[in-house]
C-alpha positions in Angstrom: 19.2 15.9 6.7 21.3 17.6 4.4 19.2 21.0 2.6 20.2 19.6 -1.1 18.3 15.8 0.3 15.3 17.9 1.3 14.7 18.6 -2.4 14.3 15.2 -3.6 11.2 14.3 -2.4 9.9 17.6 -4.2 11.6 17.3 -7.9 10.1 13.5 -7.7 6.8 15.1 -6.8 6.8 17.8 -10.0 7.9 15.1 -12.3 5.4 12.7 -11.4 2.7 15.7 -11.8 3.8 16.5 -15.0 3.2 12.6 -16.4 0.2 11.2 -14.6 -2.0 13.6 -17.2 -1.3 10.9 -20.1 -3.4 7.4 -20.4 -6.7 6.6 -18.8 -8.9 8.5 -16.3 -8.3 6.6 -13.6 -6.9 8.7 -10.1 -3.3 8.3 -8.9 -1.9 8.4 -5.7 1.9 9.8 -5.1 3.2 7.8 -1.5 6.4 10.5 -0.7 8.2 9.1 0.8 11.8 11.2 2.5 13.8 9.4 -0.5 11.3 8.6 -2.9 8.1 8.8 -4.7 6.1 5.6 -5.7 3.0 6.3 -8.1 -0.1 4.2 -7.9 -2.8 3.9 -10.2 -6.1 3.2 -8.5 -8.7 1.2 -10.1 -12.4 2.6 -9.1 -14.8 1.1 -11.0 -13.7 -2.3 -10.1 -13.1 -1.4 -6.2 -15.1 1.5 -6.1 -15.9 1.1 -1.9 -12.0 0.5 -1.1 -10.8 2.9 -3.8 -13.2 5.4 -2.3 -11.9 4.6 1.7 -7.9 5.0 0.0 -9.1 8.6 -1.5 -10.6 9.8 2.2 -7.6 9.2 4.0 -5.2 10.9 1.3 -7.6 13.7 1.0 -8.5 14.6 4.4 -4.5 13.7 5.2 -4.8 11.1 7.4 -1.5 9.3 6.1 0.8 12.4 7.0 3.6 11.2 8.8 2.3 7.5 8.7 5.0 4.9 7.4 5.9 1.6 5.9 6.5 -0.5 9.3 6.3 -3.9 7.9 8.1 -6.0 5.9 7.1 -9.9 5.1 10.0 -11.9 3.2 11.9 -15.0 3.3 12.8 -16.3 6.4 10.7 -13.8 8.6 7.5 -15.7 8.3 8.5 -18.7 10.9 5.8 -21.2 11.5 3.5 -19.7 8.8 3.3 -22.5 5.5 2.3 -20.0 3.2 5.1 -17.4 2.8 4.6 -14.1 1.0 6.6 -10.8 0.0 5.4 -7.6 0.8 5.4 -4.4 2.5 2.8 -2.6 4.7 1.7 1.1 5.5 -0.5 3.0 6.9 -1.3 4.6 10.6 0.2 0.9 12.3 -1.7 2.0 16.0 -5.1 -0.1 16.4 -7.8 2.5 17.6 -5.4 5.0 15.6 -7.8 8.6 16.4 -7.2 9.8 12.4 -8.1 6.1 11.8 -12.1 6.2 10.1 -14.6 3.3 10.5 -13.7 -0.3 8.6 -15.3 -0.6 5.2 -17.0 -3.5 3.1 -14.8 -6.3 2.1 -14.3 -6.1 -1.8 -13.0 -10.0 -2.9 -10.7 -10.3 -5.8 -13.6 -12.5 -7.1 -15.9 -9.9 -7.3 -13.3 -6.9 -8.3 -10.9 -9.4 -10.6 -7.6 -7.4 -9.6 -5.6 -10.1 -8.5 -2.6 -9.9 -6.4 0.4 -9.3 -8.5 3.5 -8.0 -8.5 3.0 -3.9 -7.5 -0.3 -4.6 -6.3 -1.6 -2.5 -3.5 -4.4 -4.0 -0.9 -6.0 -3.9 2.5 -5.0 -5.4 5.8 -7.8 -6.3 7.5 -8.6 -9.3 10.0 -11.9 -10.2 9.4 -13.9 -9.5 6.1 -15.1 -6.1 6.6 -12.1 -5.1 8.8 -10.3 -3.2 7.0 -9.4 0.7 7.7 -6.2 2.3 6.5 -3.3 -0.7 6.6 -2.4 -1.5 2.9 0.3 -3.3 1.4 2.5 -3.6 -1.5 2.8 -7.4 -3.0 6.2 -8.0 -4.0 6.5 -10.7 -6.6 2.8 -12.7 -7.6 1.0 -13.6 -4.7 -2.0 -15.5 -5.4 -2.7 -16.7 -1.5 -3.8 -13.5 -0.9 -6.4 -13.7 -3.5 -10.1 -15.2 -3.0 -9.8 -18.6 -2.1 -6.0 -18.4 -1.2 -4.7 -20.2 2.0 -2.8 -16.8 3.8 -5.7 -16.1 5.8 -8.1 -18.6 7.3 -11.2 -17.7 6.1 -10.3 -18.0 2.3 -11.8 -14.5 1.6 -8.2 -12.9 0.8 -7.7 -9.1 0.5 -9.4 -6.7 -1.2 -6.5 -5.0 -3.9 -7.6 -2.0 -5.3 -4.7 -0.6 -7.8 -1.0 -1.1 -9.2 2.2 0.7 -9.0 3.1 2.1 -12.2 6.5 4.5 -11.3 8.8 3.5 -8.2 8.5 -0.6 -7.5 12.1 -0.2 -7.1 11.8 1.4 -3.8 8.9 -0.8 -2.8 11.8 -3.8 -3.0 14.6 -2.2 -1.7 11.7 -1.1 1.6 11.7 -4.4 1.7 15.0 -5.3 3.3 15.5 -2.7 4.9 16.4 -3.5 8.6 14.4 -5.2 10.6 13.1 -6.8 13.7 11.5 -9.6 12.7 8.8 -8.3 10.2 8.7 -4.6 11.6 11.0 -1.8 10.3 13.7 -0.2 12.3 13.6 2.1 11.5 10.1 2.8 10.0 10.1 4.3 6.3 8.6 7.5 6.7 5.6 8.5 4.4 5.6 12.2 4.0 2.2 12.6 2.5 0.3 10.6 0.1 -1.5 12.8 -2.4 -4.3 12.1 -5.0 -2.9 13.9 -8.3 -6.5 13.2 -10.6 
């Protein structure tokens, strides 16, 4: 990596700390990426348990040197009827050791953040699952919402804030190279930090 590329990831990181003082009160998260930052604004009082989970792992920095492993788009989905666009993060190894206990499954029925375009969310299996895999939709994606038909049970995924600076990199993740839904490479995520 070339010394003047090293710098990037750090100008995009004193930019987005000199803007994310204007608006509300809600907390951002910066995902630093080696090419790019993506800013998140997370939405507590409507998520407050998954909101709360997200904060722990950026804080304690769990998500050092994690990564966006996973892409879902056309024509990688074979055999699944309900096709969606997104990509996911986090720690990837089950029984990851910086990985903490799963938390309470907040629905998008109780929280009303539905899953739209620059949405981020938890993986999970089961309700009450979920640990540190997010994702980032890419386009609307209601099936992931409360009563949506991606996952069997009808519960969907528990979103929990919204890019507001960097979608663009969140779609071009997105087709990056891959085999079958997984990166390869991975996109490596530096750091995400909590800037209020």
């Amino acid at each position: 990596m070339s010394l003047k590329r090293s710098y990037i990831p750090l100008i995009w990181l004193i930019l987005a700390l000199l803007f994310t003082g204007c608006g509300n009160n809600n907390p951002h998260a910066l995902i630093i990426t080696e090419d790019a930052t993506i800013e998140i604004e997370l939405f507590p009082e409507k998520a407050p348990l998954t909101v709360q989970n997200f904060i722990r792992y950026c804080k304690e920095g769990r998500y050092k040197n994690s990564s966006f492993y996973r892409t879902l788009r056309p024509g990688n989905q074979p055999g699944n009827t309900t096709q969606i666009e997104l990509i996911q993060g986090g720690l990837k190894a089950d029984n990851h050791p910086l990985m903490l206990p799963p938390i309470a499954h907040e629905s998008t029925l109780k929280t009303g953040i539905f899953h739209e375009d620059g949405v981020i969310s938890m993986a999970r299996n089961e309700p009450g699952t979920a640990t540190s895999e997010f994702f980032i939709c890419i386009g609307s994606q209601p099936e992931l919402d409360h009563g949506g038909k991606r996952n069997p049970d009808g519960e969907g995924f528990a979103a929990f804030g919204k890019v507001v600076e960097g979608m663009e990199f969140v779609k071009k993740y997105q087709y990056y190279h891959a085999n079958g839904q997984y990166l390869e490479p991975p996109v490596r995520i530096l750091d995400i930090i909590i800037t209020k």
